[in-house]
C-alpha positions in Angstrom: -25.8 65.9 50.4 -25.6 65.4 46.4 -23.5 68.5 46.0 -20.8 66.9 48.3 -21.3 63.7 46.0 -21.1 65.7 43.0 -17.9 67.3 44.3 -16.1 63.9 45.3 -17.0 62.8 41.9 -15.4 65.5 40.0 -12.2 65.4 42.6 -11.7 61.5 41.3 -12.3 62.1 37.6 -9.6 64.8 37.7 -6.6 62.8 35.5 -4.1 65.3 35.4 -4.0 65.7 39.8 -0.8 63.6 40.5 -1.6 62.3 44.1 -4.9 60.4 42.6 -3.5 59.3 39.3 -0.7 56.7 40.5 0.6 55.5 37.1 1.4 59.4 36.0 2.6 60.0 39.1 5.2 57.5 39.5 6.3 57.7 35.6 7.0 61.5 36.3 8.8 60.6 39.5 10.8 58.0 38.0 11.9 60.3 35.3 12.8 63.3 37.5 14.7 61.1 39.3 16.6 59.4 36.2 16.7 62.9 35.2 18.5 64.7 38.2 20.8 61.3 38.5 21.9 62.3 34.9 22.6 66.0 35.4 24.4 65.3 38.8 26.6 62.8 37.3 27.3 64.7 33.9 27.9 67.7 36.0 30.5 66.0 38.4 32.3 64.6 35.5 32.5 67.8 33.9 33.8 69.7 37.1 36.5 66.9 36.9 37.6 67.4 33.6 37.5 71.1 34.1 39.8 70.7 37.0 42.2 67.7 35.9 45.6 67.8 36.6 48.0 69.1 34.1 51.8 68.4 34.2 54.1 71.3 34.4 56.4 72.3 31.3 59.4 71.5 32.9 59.6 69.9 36.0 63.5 70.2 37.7 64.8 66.6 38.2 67.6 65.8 40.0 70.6 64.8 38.4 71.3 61.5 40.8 67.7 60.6 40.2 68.1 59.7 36.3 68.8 56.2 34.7 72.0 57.4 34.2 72.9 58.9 37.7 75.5 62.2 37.3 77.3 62.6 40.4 79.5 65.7 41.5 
């Protein structure tokens, strides 16, 4: 019976197991969470600016279409 005590005690003074030491286990969860928000949203931006839209050289405009319409 006082091995099995001895081995409950040991399993409760462990510090570094994450699912007895709440305080270190919600800090790292909170920061891989903060973490992967920040990579997911630098990433998406970054796939949009890699992907932008960018405006032809010349674009053909018609010639009724201008400020100064031209007509045939």
């Amino acid at each position: 019976m006082s091995t099995q005590h001895n081995h409950n005690a040991t399993e409760l003074d462990n510090t570094n197991d994450i699912a007895l030491n709440k305080p270190s286990s919600s800090r790292f969860l909170f920061l891989l969470s903060f973490f992967g928000f920040f990579i997911f949203a630098w990433a998406g931006c970054y796939n949009l600016y890699q992907h932008k839209y960018q405006k032809p050289d010349s674009t053909p405009v018609p010639g009724n279409t201008l400020y100064e319409p031209t007509y045939k």
